[in-house]
N, C-alpha and C positions, 0 to 999 in steps of 0.2 A: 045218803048216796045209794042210788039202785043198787042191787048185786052183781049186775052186769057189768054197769060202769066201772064198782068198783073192781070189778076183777079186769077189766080194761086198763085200766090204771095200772093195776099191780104187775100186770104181763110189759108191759110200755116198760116204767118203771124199772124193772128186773133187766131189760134189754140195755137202756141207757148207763146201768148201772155197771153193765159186766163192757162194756166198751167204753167208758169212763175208766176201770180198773184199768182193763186193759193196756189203753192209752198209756196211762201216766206210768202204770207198771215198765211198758217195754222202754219209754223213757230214763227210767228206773235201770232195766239192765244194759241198755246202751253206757251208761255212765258208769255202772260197777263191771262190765267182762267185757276185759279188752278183746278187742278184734270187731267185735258185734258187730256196730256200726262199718267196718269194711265189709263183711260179708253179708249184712242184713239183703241188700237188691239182689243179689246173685239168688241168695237163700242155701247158700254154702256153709249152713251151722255147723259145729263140731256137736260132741254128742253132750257136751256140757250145757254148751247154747242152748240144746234144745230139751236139754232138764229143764233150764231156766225157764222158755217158755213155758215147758209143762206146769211147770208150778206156779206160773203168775195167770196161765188158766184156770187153774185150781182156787187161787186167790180173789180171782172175780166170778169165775161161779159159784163159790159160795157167799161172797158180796150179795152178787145179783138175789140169789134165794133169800135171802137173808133182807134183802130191798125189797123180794115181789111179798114175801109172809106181811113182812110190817105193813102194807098199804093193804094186803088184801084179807088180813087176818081175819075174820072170820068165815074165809073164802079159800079153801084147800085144794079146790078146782084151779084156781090161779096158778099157785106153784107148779103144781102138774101141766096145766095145756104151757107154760112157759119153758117149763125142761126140753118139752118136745120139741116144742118149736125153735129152741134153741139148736138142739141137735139134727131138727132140720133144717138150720139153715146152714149150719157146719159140712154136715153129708158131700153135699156138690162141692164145696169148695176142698173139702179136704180126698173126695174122688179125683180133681182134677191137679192135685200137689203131690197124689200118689207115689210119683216116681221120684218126684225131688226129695224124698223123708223116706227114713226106715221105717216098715211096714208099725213098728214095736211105737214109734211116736201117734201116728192115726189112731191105733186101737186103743191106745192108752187117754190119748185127747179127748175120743168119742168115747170112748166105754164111761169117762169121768163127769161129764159133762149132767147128765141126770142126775145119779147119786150121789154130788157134792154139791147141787142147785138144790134140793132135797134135805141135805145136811144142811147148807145155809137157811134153811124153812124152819129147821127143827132147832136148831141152836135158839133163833128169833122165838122161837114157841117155847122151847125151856126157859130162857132167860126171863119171859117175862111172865111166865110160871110161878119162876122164883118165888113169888112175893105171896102163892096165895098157897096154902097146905095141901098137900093131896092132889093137885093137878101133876098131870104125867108130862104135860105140855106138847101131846102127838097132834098131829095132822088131822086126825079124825074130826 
């Protein structure tokens, strides 16, 4: 497969992967914190809820990294132009939720979003490191 392609792939991939988490995730906390589901349309979270959320974006950004490494492994460019583009497609929408969240949810969502997309790359490069002596399993 080209190198383009495959980093085409691996960027795709990474995206479907962390909105598949996500999905099934906030599923996930609808059924275990009570109230969720009444205040999810308002976006009336407590500050528990929006733990919750934090960590189930955390959960699928490091999925996704973890999904763009494996397809685009010998392609380190991938994981990178996907982080960004991740966090840019966040930016607008969490600019325009501003006022509904405390400021401390935003910069914690965005700040997390690259260096746990990152850590899912690197986890997918140690693991499959494992098996050979001497590899460090980095990005490089």
């Amino acid at each position: 497969m080209p190198h383009w392609l495959r980093t085409a792939v691996a960027i795709l991939a990474g995206f479907v992967v962390w909105f598949a988490v996500a999905t099934v995730g906030n599923f996930v906390i609808r059924w275990l914190v009570a109230g969720y589901s009444d205040v999810e349309k308002a976006m009336q979270f407590t500050s528990g809820m929006l733990v919750a959320r934090l960590i189930l974006g955390a959960v699928a950004s490091v999925a996704a990294g973890a999904a763009c490494a494996s397809i685009g492994r010998s392609t380190p460019l991938a994981i990178y132009l996907f982080a960004v583009l991740l966090l840019a497609l966040f930016v607008p929408v969490h600019v325009g939720l501003w006022a509904t969240f405390p400021a401390w949810y935003h910069i914690v969502f965005l700040g997390s979003l690259i260096p746990l997309a990152v850590l899912g790359a690197r986890l997918v490069r140690v693991w499959s490191a494992g098996a050979k002596p001497g590899s460090s399993g980095s990005l490089r």
